[in-house]
N, C-alpha and C positions, 0 to 999 in steps of 0.2 A: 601623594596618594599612590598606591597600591596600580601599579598597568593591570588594565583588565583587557582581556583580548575579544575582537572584533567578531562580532556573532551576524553571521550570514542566514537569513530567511531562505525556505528552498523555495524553488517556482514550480511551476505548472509546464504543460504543454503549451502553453500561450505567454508563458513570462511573467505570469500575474503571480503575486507571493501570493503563499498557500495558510499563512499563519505559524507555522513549525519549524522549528532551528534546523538550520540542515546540520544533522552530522557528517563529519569528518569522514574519510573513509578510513575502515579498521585495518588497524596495525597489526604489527607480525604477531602479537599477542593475541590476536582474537580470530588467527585460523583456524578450521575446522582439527579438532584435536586426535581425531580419528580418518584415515583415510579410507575411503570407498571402498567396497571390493569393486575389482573391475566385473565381474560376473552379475552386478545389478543392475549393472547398467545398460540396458536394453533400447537402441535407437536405431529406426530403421528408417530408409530413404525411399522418397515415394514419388514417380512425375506422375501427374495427373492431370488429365484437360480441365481444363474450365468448364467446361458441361457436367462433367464427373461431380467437381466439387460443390459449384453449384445444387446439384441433384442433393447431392449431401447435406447441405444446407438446409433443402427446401423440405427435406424429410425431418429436418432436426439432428443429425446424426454430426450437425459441426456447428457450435456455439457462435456464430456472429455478433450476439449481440448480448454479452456476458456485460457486468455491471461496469466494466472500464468501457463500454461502446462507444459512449460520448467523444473516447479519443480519435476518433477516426473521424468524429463531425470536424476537427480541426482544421481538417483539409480542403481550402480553399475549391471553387469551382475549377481552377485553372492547374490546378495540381491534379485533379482529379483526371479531368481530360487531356491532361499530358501523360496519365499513369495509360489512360484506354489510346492515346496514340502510341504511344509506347509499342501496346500488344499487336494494334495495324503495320507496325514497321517490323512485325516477328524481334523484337529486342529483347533482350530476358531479361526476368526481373531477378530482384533478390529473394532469395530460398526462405521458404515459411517456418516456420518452427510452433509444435501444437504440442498438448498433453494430451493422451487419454485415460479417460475415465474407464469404472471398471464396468459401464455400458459400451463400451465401446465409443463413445461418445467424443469428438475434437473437440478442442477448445483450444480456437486460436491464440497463440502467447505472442509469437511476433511476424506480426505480416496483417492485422486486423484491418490496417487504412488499407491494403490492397485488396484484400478481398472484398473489403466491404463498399469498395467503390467499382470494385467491378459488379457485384451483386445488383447495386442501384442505378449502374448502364445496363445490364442486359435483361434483371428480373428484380425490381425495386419491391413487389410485392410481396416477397420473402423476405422484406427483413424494414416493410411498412417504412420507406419512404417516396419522395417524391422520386420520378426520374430525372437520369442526369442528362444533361444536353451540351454536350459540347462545345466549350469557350478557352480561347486563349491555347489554339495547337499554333504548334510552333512549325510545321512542312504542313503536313494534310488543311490546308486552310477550305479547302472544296467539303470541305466535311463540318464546316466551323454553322453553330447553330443545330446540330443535326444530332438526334437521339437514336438508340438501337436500330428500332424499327425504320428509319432513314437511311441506312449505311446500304442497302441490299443484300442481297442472300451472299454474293460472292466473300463480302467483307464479316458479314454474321455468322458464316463460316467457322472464319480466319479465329475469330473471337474462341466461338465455342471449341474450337480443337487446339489453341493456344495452351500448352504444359508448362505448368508452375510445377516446379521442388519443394517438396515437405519433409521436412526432419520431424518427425514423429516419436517423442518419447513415449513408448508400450506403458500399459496401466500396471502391470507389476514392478516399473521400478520407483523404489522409495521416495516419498516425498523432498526428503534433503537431498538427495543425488538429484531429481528435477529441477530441484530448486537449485542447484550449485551447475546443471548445467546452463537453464538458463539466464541467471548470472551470469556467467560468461559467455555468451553470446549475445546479451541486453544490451549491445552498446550502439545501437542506431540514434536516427537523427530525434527520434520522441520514444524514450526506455521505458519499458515500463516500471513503475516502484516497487522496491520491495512489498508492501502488504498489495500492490495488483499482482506479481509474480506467487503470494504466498495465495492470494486467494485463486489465481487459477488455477494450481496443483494441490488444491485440498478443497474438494466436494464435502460438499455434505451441510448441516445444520449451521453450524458455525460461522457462516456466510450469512445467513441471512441474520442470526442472531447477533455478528459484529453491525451492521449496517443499522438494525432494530434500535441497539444499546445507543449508538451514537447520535440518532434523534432523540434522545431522552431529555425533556429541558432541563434538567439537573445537569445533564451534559455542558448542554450549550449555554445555561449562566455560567459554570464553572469555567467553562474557557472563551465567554465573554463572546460566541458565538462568529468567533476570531479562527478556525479551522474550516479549512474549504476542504469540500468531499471528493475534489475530483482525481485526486491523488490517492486517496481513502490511509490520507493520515490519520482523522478522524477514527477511524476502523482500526487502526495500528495502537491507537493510544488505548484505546477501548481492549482489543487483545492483550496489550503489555497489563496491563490491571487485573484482568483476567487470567493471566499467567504466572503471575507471582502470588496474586492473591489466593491462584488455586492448588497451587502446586509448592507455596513455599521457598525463601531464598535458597534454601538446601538444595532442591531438585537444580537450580544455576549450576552443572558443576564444569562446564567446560563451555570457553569464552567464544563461545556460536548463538547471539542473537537469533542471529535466521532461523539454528535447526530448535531452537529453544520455543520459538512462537509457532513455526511450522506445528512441531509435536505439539504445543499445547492448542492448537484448531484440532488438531486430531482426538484431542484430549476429551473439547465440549463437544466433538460430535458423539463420545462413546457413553458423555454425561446424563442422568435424568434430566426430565424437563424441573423438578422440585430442588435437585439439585441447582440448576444455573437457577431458577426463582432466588435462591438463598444468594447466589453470588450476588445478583442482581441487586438486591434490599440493600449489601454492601456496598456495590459501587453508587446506589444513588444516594447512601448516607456517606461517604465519602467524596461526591460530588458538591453534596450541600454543603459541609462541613467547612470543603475547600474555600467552595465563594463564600463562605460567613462570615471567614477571616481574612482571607486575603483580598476579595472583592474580584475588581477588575485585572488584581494582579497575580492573579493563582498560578502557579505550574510557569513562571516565567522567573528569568533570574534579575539581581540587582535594580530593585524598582525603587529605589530609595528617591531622595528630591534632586532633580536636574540629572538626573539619567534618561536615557532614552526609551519610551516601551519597547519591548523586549517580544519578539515571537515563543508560541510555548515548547518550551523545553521537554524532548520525549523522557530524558533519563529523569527530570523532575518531577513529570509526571508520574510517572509510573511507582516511585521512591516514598513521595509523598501520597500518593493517592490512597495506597494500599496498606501503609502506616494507619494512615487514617483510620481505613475501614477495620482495623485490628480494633481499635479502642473501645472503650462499653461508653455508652450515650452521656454517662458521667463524664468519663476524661472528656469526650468531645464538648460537650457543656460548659466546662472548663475552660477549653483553648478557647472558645470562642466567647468567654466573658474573657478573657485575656489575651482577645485578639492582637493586641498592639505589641505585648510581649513577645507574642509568637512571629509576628512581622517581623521586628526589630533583631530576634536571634535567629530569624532567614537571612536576612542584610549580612549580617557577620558571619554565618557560615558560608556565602558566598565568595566573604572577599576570603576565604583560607583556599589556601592555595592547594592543598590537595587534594581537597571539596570541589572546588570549580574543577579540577582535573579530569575528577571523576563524572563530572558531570557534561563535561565537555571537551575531553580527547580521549577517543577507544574507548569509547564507553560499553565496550561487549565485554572487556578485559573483566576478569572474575575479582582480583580484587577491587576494581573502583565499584562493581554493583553490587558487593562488599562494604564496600564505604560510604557511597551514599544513602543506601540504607541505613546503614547503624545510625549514621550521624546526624539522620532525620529522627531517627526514632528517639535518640538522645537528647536531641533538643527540644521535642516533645513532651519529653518526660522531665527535663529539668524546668520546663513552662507549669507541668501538670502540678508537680511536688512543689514548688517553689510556693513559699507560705510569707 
């Protein structure tokens, strides 16, 4: 038999599989094919006390508590209070890194667990949680047990005029230049993911309508309710659907995932509302369609007998889904009286070896999102026509 190579589940901030194949990371083939100007790139450096930011907070003028929030619950009680001993020993922390919007608006990208656990030691009511009380400091033990209002004036002080560094990408520069810078600077001990990096530097509708689409139960049978939110893979797979589907394999012309999906969030926020209704109708007939035939094994590869379940694949999502939604309720009609057909010639284009390639190394390269598309659409249509 045919080596099939080893498919890695990505994880969470907590290590728990997310349900979705990690890809690989992109090959020399899938760099940005155009370089920056440097003139868009606009980042300025800012120290600011902890009272400052705070303030800022409490007016709303810096997002605390954006749809990735949950990540910052990760942190332990004892991390937390080693981050607020930290700031009593005057130790600096690591430098913040925000967007802004074109309100002027922060939106924390990397530093959320630090501000938002100093937020919940000094003013928890601005960002509605419990307060924190200090457990597990590793010197200040005279202070072990003890919340804001315990430390006294001298040490609350200390707190409030304590200066953090903020790298501030300006609201006029381009969505893909924010996105490609912080890319490269994502590399802490919990990154955030691409769709939380694409959904923090593009406001607007698209945000709430990726998050909408992906509770859709046509959704969640189609992927067997096997995708966890907290990564908002979920939301990525829903975009990638939305971005082929709406834009056409043509508009693909250069092997940048990232700027490909960035630009098409910017796309549904410039859409009618009648407009996305239409995509919508598509993707929940292309939802249904999937689990009608494939069942519990939709958007996953090699599920044949004595193979292992398989987490869902983004490039086969996206390939097949939108396949789908092209077809008139006939063809679909069709594939799914001929479910077992259609199974059977997934199995075999799996094991082709340039198929899986496409599907599973550099899958941003332009011709594999080239080939796996064709060669789904192909199989479809020799399932459709086949008499």
């Amino acid at each position: 038999m045919q080596n099939v190579r080893t498919v890695d589940e990505q994880l969470d901030t907590l290590g728990q599989k997310t349900g979705v194949e990690e890809e690989p990371p992109a090959e020399e083939s899938e760099r940005i094919a155009e370089p920056f100007d440097p003139d868009d790139i606009d980042v300025v450096t800012r120290s600011m006390t902890v009272d400052l930011l705070l303030s800022r907070t409490a007016s709303g003028m810096i997002d605390l508590q954006p749809d990735f929030q949950r990540r910052w619950g990760v942190w332990d009680i004892k991390r937390q209070s080693r981050l607020i001993e930290s700031l009593l020993l005057r130790i600096p922390l690591p430098v913040l890194y925000a967007a802004e919007d074109d309100d002027e608006r922060w939106e924390i990208v990397d530093g959320i667990q630090r501000l938002s656990t100093i937020a919940r030691f000094m003013k928890p009511e601005i960002i509605d949680v419990k307060p924190l009380t200090l457990q597990g400091l590793e010197y200040l033990h005279d202070y072990e047990g003890k919340d804001f209002d315990g430390l006294g004036s001298r040490l609350q002080l200390r707190l409030r005029e304590a200066e953090l560094i903020i790298h501030l990408i300006r609201k006029g520069t381009p969505p893909e230049v924010k996105f490609n810078i912080f890319a490269r600077i994502n590399t802490g001990g919990m990154t955030l993911s691409p769709q939380e990096l694409r959904h923090a530097i593009t406001p607007g509708k698209a945000r709430d309508l990726l998050e909408d689409w992906a509770t859709l139960p046509e959704f969640i049978e189609a992927t067997d309710g096997s995708v966890r939110s907290i990564r908002m893979d979920d939301r990525e797979l829903v975009l990638r659907f939305i971005a082929f589907y709406q834009r056409g394999l043509d508009a693909y012309r250069q092997p940048d995932m990232d700027g490909f999906l960035i630009t098409s969030m910017k796309i549904i926020n410039a859409t009618d509302d009648d407009g996305l209704a239409k995509v919508r109708e598509s993707f929940v007939r292309a939802m249904s369609t999937a689990h009608s035939i494939f069942g519990k094994d939709a958007f996953r590869k090699r599920f044949f007998v004595g193979a292992a379940r398989l987490p869902i694949n983004k490039a086969v999502f996206e390939c097949l889904s939108v396949n789908l939604a092209h077809l008139t309720d006939a063809e679909r009609a069709t594939l799914i009286e001929r479910g077992e057909q259609v199974r059977r010639a997934f199995i075999e284009l799996c094991l082709d070896r340039s198929f899986e390639s496409a599907i599973s190394q550099g899958t941003g390269d332009i011709n594999k999102v080239n080939r796996r598309f064709n060669a789904i659409q192909e199989m479809l249509t020799k399932v459709i026509d086949h008499d």
